[in-house]
N, C-alpha and C positions, 0 to 999 in steps of 0.2 A: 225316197223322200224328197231329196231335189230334185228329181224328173215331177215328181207329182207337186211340186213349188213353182217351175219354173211354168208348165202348163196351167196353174191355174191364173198365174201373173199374167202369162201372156191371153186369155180369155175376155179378160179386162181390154184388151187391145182390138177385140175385133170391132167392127166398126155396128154401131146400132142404127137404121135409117129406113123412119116411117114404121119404129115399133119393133123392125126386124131384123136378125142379127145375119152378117153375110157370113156364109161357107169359105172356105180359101176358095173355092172353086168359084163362086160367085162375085167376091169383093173386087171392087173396080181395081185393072191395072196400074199400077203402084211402083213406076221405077227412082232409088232412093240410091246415093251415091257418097262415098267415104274416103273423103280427098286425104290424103295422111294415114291410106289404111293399113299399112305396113307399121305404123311406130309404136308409143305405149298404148297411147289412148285408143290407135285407130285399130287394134285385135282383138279389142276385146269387143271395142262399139260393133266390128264387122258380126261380131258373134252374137250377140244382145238384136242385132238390126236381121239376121238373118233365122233367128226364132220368132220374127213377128210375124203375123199372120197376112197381114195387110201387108206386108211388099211382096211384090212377085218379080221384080227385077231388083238385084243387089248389085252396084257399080263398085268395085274397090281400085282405086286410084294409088298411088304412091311413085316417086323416083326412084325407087328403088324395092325388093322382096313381094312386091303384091302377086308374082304367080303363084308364089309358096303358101299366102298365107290365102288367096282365091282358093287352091286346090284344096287346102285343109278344110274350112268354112263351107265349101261345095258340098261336101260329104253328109255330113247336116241333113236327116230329114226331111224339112222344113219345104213350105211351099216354093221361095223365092227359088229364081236363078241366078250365078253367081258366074262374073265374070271379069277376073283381074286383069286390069291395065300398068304398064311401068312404063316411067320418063314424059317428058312434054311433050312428042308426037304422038302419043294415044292418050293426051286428054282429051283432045275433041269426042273419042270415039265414048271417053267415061261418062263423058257428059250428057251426052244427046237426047233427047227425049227422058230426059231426069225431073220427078216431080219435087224432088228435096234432094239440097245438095246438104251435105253435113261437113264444115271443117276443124276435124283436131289435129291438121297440118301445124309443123313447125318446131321449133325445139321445146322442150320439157325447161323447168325450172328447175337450179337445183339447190343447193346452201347456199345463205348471202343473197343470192341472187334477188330482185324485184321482178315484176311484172314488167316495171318499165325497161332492164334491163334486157327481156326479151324484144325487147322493140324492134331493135334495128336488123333484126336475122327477121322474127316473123314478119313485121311491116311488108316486106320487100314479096317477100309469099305471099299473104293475103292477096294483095294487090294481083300479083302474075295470073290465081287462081281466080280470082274477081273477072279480071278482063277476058280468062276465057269463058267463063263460064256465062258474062254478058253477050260473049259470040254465040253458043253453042247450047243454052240452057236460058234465056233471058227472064222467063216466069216460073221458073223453078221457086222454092220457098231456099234463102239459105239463113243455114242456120252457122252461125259462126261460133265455136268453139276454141280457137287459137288466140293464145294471150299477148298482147295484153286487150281484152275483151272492150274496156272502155274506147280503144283508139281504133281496133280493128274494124270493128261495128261502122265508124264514120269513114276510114279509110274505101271502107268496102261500099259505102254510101255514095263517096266522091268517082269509084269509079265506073258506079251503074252511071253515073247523072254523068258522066263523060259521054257513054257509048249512047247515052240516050234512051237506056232501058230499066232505070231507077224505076221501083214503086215498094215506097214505105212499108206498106205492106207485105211485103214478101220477105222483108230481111230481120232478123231474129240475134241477137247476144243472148249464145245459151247460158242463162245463171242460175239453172237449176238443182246447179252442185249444193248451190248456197243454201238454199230451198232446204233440200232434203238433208243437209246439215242442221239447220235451225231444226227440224222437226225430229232427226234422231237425237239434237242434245236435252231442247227442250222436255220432249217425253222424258227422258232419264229424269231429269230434275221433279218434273210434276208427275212423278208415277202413273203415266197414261200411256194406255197402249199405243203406240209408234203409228201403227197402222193406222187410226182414226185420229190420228194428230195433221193440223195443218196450220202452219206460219207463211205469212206473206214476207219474203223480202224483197227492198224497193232498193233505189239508187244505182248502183251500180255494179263490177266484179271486180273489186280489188280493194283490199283492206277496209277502211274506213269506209270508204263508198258504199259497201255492204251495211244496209239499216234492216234487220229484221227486226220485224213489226210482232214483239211479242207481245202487244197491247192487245191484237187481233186473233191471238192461238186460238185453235176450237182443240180442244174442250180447253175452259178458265181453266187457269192452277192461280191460286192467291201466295203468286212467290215473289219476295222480298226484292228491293231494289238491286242488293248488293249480289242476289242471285240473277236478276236480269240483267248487271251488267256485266256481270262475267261470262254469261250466257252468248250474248253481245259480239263481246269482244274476242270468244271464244270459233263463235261463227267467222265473224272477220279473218281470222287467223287461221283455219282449218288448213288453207293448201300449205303454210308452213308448219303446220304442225305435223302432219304428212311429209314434205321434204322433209327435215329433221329429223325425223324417225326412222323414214328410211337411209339415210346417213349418205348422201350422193348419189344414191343409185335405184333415183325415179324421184315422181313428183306424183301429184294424187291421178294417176291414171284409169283405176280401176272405179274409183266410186265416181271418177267422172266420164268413164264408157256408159256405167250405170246412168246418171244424170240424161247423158245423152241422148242415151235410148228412150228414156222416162218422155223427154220432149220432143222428139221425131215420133215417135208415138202420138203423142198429144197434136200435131201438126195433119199425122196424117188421118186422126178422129174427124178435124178439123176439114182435110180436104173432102172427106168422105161421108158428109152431113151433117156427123153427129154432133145434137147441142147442147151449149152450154160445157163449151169446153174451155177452162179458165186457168193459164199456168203464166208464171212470172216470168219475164222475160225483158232484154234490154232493147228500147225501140225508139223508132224515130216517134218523138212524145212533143205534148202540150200543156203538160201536168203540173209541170216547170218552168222556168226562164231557159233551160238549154234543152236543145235540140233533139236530144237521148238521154233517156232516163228507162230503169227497171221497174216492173211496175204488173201490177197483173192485167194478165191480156186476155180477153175472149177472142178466143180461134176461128176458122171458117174455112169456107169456100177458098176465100181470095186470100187467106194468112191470117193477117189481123182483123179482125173484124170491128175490135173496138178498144181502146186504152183505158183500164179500167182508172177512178181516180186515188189517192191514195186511204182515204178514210180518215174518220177520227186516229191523231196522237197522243200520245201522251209525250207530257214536258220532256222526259228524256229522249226520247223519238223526236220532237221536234229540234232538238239542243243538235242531235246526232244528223238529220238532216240539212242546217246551217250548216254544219262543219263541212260535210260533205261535198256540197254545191263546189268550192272552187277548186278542190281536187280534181272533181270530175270535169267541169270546163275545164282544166287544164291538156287531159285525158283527149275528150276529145278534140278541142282544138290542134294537139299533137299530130293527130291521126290526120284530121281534113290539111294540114299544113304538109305532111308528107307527099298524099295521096294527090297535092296542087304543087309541089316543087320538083317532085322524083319522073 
């Protein structure tokens, strides 16, 4: 039953172009790279990223266990080839000729902790793995996955536009966790299947910054205010509800391998012609007064193909977007102040 789940999931992934679907044998070379692939997030994404059909080179990167957790993930079926690298003299080798780099480098969250608490450990990462990857990989698509998502995103901005190899388009804040939170909670509430459910969320990755737009759900449900805002606030709050639960020992790793995969997927539809491919995403934006904003994205060739705008709100949606606004400039401004002093 899950072999015959995960195969149909991944069928959805193969790429469609000019009507016609590629074979593994046929679909364009595809080397995709998992900088932190040793830790929570990066075992499970190495696993989700090496059932996809569309990679044929799988890079696993980490300081530390990536032979153990390559050799394991080799074994796999699956089209890709798999080849773990450990420590900072074989990142050059993880990177090279990488058409998407994916990072869940960095420490996990745990109780108490904030996002911005992770700052001053991942910051410092980001950045190390930005500047090689501007060496060694300069039009790769990255997708950043390591928190805190609002500051990384610009961190990682400030150090393409150093080496000189910055383009907006190629760099990605995955917040698809958020996504597919908003549409597993919402279905529950509006008794609609999961599967054909879809919520737009915009703003940001961290608490409030998260505005899903349950104005915009397909399919309608006619649910109460006092359900939409616990809805809301319940989205917001998903990775601590996850820490919590698991009582110190992890943070949401699994549904965000999952996540992950969901949009390296989408990315590499994207590189691979197929249109009209539309996933939320934090980017460099114009939809707003700052710089970076979440927001749905049409995919492509070159990454971003286009920033979608946010749509009709409703009064609560708008109330929640003012709020938002100077968390998130704070957010980023954090990150580009690092990324210009450090």
């Amino acid at each position: 039953m899950l072999r015959s789940t995960i195969q149909a999931s991944l069928k959805q992934g193969r790429a469609q172009l000019n009507g016609r679907s590629f074979s593994s044998g046929s679909a364009p070379h595809r080397k995709v790279a998992v900088l932190g692939a040793a830790g929570g997030i990066g075992q499970p994404l190495s696993l989700l990223m090496k059932l996809n059909p569309l990679v044929s080179q799988l890079s696993l990167y980490d300081i530390a266990g990536t032979p153990g957790v390559a050799a394991d993930v080799s074994h796999i079926n699956t089209r890709s080839e798999v080849t773990g690298y450990v420590g900072e003299d074989q990142l050059g080798k993880a990177l090279e000729g990488c058409d998407i780099v994916i990072i869940p480098a960095g420490v996990p969250r745990k109780p108490g902790m904030t996002r911005d608490d992770l700052f001053n450990i991942n910051a410092g990462i980001v950045k190390g793995l930005c500047t090689a990857i501007a060496k060694y990989c300069p039009h790769a698509l990255v997708n950043m996955i390591s928190n805190p998502v609002n500051s990384t995103v610009p961190i990682a901005s400030e150090v393409f536009k150093k080496a000189g190899t910055y383009d907006e388009k190629r760099l990605f804040g995955v917040t698809t966790l958020d996504v597919v939170r908003a549409k597993t909670f919402y279905a529950g509430k509006a008794n609609a299947n999961v599967s054909e459910v879809n919520v737009p969320v915009v703003g940001g990755h961290a608490g409030i910054t998260i505005l899903p737009l349950f104005s915009q759900a397909t399919p309608s449900a006619n649910l109460s205010d006092e359900v939409l805002t616990a809805l809301t606030k319940r989205t917001q709050d998903g990775g601590t509800e996850v820490v919590e639960a698991k009582a110190g020992k992890g943070s949401a790793t699994l549904s965000m391998a999952y996540a992950g995969a969901l949009f390296a997927d989408a990315c590499l539809k994207g590189l691979n012609g197929v249109p009209d491919v539309v996933e939320c995403s934090f980017v460099q934006s114009s939809i707003t007064e700052l710089p970076f904003f979440a927001s749905k994205v049409r995919l492509g060739k070159n990454g971003v193909e286009e920033v979608l705008g946010l749509g009709a709100l409703s009064d609560y949606e708008k109330q929640g977007l003012e709020a938002l606004l100077p968390e998130l400039k704070s957010s980023i401004e954090k990150g580009i102040k690092f990324a210009n002093q450090s």
